[in-house]
C-alpha positions in Angstrom: 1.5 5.0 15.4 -1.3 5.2 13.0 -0.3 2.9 10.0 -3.0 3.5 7.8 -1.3 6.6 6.0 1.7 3.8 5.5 -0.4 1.4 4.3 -1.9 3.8 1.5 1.1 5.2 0.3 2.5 1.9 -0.3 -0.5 0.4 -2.0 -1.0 2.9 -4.9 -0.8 0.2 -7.5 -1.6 0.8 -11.0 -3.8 0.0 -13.3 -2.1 -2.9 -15.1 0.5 -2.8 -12.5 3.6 -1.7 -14.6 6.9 -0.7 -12.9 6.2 2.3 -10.9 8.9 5.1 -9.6 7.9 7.4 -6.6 9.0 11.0 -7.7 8.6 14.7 -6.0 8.0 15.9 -9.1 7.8 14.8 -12.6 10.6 14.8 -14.8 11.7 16.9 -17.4 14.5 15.0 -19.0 15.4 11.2 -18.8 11.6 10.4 -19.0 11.2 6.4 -18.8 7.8 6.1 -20.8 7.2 1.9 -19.7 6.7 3.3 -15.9 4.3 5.2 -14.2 5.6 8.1 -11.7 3.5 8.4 -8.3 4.1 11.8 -7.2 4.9 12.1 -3.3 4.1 15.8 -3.2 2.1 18.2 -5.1 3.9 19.1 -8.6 2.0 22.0 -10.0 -1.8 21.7 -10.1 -0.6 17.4 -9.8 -1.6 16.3 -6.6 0.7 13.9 -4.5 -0.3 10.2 -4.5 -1.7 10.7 -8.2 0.0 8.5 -11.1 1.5 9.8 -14.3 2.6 8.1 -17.2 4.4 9.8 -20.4 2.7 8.6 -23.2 3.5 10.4 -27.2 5.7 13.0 -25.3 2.7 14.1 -22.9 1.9 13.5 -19.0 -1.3 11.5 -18.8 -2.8 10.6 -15.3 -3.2 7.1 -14.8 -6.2 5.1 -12.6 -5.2 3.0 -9.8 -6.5 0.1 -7.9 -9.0 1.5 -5.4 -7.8 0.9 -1.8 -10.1 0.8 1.1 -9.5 0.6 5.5 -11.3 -2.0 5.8 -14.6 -2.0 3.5 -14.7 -1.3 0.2 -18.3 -0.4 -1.4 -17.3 1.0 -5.0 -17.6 -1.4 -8.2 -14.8 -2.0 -9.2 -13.5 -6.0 -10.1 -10.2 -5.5 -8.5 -9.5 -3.7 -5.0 -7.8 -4.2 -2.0 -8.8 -3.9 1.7 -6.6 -3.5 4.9 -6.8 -3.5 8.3 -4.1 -3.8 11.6 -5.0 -5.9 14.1 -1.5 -5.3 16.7 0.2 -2.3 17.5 3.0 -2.8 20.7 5.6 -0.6 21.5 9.3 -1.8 22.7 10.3 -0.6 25.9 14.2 0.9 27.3 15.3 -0.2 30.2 14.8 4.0 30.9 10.8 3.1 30.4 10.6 5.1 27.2 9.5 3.9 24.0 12.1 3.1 21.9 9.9 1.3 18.6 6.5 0.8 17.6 5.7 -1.8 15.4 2.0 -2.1 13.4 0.9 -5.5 12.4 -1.9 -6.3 9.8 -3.5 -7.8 6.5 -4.1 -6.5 3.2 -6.4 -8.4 1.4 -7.1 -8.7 -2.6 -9.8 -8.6 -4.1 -11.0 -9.5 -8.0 -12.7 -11.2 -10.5 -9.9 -11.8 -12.5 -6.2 -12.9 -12.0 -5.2 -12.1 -8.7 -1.5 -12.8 -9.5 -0.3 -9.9 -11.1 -2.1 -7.7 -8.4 -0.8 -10.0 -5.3 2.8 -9.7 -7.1 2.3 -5.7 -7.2 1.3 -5.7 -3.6 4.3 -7.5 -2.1 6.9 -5.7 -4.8 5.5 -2.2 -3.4 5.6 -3.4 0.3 9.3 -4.2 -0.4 10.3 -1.4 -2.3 8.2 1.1 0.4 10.4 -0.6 3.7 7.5 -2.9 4.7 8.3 -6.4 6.0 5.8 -8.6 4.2 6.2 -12.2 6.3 4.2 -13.8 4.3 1.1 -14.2 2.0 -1.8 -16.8 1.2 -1.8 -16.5 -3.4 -4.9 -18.8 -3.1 -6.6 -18.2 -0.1 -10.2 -18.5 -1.7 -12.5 -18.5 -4.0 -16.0 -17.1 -3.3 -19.2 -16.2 -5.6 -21.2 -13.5 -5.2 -23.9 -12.0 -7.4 -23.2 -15.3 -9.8 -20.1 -13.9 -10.0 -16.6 -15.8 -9.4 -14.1 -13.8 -6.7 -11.1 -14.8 -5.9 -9.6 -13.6 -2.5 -6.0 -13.3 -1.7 -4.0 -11.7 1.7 -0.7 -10.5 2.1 0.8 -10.0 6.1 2.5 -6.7 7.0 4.7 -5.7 9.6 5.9 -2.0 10.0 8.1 -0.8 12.3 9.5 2.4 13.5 11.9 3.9 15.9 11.2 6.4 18.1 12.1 8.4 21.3 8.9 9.1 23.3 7.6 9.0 26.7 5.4 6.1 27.7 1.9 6.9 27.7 0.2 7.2 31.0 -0.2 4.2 32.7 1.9 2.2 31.1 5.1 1.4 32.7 4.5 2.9 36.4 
């Protein structure tokens, strides 16, 4: 199991981190203009995992908080990071792998209040399936270039169940 794709599809957090919806496609009636829409597959010339927000009657695309594997080398004064450091598979008394489960860290990066980003982080791991164990709000506090940073990391556990042979080697 790879979770990275997991991982990026739930952190797609906004710019100002209002309420967001995940939608196919945009909609054409029953518009709610105080959330942004995060498209999960391509609408038109809209590509999946862009955000959209209905402002004066119009679709306008909205900016999101960059999010990196890892290392992040852009400028912006907010991102987040991420990594997995377990991956282990549950067994059937058959020998075949019955669940995979990814451990990892995201971690949250700014300059500013890291509250309202840490809240967004553990409200789209909820509302995406992801178990979020638990976090560290005020983890540190770091300068770099003269420049305050705060650093904050949420835990993540994803799980899924499958029905696959155990790879080779493992088991015999």
């Amino acid at each position: 199991m790879n979770a990275n794709p997991y991982i990026l599809a739930a952190l797609v957090i906004p710019t100002g981190y209002e309420d967001t919806q995940r939608v196919a496609a945009l909609p054409t009636e029953g518009i709610d203009t105080s959330i942004v829409y995060v498209l999960t597959a391509d609408d038109g010339e809209k590509a999946a995992g862009t955000l959209w927000k209905n402002v004066a009657g119009e679709w306008a695309e909205q900016t999101a908080v960059p999010v990196e594997y890892q290392h992040y080398d852009g400028g912006a004064k907010t991102y987040i990071t991420f990594f997995v450091y377990a991956e282990t598979e549950t067994l059937a008394a058959s020998g075949r792998v019955k669940r995979r489960t990814a451990t990892g860290q995201i971690d949250i990066w700014t300059t500013g209040d890291k509250q309202p980003v840490y809240d967004a982080v553990r409200k789209h791991l909820r509302e995406s399936g992801i178990k979020s164990p638990g976090g560290v709000p005020d983890a540190s506090f770091d300068i770099i270039n003269d420049e305050p940073w705060f650093h904050a990391l949420v835990e993540f556990s994803i799980s899924e169940d499958v029905d696959a042979e155990v790879a080779s080697g493992y088991g015999s």
